[in-house]
C-alpha positions as CSV (number, residue, x, y, z in Angstrom):
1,X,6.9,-27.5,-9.4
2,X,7.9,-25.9,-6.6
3,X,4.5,-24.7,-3.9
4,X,7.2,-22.9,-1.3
5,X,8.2,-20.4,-3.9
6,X,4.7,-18.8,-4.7
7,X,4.4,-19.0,-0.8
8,X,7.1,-16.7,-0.3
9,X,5.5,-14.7,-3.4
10,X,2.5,-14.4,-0.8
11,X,4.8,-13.6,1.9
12,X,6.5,-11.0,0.1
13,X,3.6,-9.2,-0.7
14,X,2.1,-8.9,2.3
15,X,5.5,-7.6,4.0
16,X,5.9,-5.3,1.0
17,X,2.6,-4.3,1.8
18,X,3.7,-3.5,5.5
19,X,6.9,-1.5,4.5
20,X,4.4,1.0,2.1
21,X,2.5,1.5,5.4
22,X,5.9,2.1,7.5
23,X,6.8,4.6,4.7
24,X,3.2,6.5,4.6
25,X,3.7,7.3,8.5
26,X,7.6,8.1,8.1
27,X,6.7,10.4,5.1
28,X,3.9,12.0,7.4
29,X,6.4,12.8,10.6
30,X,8.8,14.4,8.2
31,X,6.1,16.5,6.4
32,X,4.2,17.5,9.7
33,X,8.0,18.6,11.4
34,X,6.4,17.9,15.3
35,X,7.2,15.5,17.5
36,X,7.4,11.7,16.1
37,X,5.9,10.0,19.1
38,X,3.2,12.5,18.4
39,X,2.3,11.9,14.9
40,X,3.4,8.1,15.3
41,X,0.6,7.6,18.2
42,X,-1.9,9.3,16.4
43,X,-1.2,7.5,13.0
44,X,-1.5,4.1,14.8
45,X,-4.7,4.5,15.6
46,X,-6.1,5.2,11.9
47,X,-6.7,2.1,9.5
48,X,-5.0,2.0,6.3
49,X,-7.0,4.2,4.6
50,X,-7.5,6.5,6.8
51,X,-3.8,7.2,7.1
52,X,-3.4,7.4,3.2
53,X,-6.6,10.0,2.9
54,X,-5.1,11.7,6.2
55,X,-1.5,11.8,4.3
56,X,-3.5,13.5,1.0
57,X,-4.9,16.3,2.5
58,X,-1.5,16.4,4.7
59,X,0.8,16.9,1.8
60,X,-1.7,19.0,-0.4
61,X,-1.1,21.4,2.7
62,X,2.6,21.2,3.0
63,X,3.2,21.6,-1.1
64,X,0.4,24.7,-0.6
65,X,2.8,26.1,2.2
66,X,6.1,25.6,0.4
67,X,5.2,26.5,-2.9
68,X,5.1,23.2,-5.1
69,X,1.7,23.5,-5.9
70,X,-1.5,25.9,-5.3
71,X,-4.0,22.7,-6.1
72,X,-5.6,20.3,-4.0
73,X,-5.3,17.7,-3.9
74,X,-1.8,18.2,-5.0
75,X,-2.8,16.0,-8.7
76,X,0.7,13.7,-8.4
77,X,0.9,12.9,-4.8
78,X,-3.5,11.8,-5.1
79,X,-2.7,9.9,-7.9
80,X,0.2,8.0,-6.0
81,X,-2.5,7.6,-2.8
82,X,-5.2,6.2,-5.1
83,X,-2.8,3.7,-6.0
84,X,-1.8,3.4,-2.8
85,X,-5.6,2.8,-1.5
86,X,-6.0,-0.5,-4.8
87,X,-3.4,-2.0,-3.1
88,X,-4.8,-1.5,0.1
89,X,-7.7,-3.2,-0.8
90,X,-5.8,-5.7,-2.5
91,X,-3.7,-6.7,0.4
92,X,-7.5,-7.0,2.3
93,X,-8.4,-9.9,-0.8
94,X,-5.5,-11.9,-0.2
95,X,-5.2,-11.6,3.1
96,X,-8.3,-12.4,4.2
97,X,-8.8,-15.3,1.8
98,X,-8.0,-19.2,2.0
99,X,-5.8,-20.9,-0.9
100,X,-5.5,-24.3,-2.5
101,X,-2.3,-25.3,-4.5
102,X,-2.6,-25.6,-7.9
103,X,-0.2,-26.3,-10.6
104,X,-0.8,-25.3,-14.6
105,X,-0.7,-27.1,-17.5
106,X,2.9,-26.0,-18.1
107,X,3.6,-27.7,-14.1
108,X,4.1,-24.1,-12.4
109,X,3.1,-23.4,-9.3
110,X,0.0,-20.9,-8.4
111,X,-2.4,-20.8,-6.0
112,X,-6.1,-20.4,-6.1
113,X,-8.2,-17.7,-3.7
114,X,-11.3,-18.1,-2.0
115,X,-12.5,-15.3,-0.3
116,X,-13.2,-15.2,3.1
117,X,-15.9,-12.9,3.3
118,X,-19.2,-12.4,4.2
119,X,-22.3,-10.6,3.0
120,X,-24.7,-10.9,5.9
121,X,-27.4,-8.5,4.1
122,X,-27.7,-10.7,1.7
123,X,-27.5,-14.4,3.4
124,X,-24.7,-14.9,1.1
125,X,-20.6,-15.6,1.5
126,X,-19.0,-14.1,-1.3
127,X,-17.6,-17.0,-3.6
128,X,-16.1,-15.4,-6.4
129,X,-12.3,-16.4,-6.2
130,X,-8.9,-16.3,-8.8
131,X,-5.8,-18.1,-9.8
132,X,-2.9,-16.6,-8.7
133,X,0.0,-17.1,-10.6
134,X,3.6,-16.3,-9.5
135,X,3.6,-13.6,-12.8
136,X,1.1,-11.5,-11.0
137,X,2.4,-11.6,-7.5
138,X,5.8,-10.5,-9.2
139,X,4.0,-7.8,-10.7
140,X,1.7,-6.4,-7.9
141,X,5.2,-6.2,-5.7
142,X,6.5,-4.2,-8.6
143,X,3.5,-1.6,-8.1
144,X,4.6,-1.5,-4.5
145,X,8.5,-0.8,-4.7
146,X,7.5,1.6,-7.4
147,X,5.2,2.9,-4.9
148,X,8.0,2.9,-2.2
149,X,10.9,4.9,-4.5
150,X,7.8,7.9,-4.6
151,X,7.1,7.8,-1.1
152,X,10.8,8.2,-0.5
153,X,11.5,10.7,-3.1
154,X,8.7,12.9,-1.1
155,X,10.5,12.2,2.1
156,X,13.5,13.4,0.7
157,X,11.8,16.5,-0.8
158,X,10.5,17.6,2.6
159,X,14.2,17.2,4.3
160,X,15.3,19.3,1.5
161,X,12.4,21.8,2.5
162,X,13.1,21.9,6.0
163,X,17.1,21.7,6.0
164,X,17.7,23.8,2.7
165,X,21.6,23.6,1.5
166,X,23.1,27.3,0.8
């Protein structure tokens, strides 16, 4: 059994996690066409989810201008920012959580999670916790390079708006 590898699971997730954000902002400078120190000092400021809900209603707006769809939210690009918002959340549970090494029956490695958090309104500090095993971890940083080849294929759509080949 081997506790460094479902470390680096951990570690992978959370810089995964980091490189989804990095591509949200990217995708937003392209879509918005202003200046990038512009857009990149305003989107520093928002949290997380403020910068995917801000990126909705910011590409509902460009696919309204350029034709790729008269809805809003634009129904493919909200689905990919709800799934973008779980993982969000997500990355706040393991983040913000303390872990003990376990190992299963079969001798693999996992980790268990206790939260961190506290529920002041309620005198309590939330308990509930999980097992993480490495199959899960694999799975969630999946999600997010799944998550990372749409973001990208919208950043490519927009250069193709803006810089059209004749």
């Amino acid at each position: 059994m081997n506790h460094d590898a479902i470390h680096a699971l951990l570690g992978r997730f959370v810089l995964t996690f980091q490189a989804v954000e990095a591509a949200m902002v990217e995708l937003t400078v392209k879509i918005v066409d202003g200046d990038p120190e512009y857009v990149a000092t305003l989107t520093t400021e928002l949290d997380f989810n403020a910068k995917a809900r801000a990126l909705d209603v910011i590409y509902t707006r460009h696919a309204q201008i350029h034709g790729l769809s008269s809805k809003a939210p634009h129904p493919d690009f909200h689905k990919l920012m709800a799934r973008i918002q779980k993982l969000a959340t997500r990355r706040n549970d393991l983040v913000h959580s303390f872990y003990k090494l376990l190992t299963t029956i079969d001798g693999e490695a996992a980790l268990e999670r206790t939260p961190t958090r506290l529920k002041p309104s309620e005198g309590i500090r939330e308990q509930d916790g999980e097992d993480i095993l490495p199959v899960k971890l694999d799975a969630e940083i999946a999600e997010m390079n799944s998550i990372l080849q749409e973001l990208e294929f919208y950043r490519l759509e927009a250069i193709d708006i803006m810089y059209p080949v004749h």
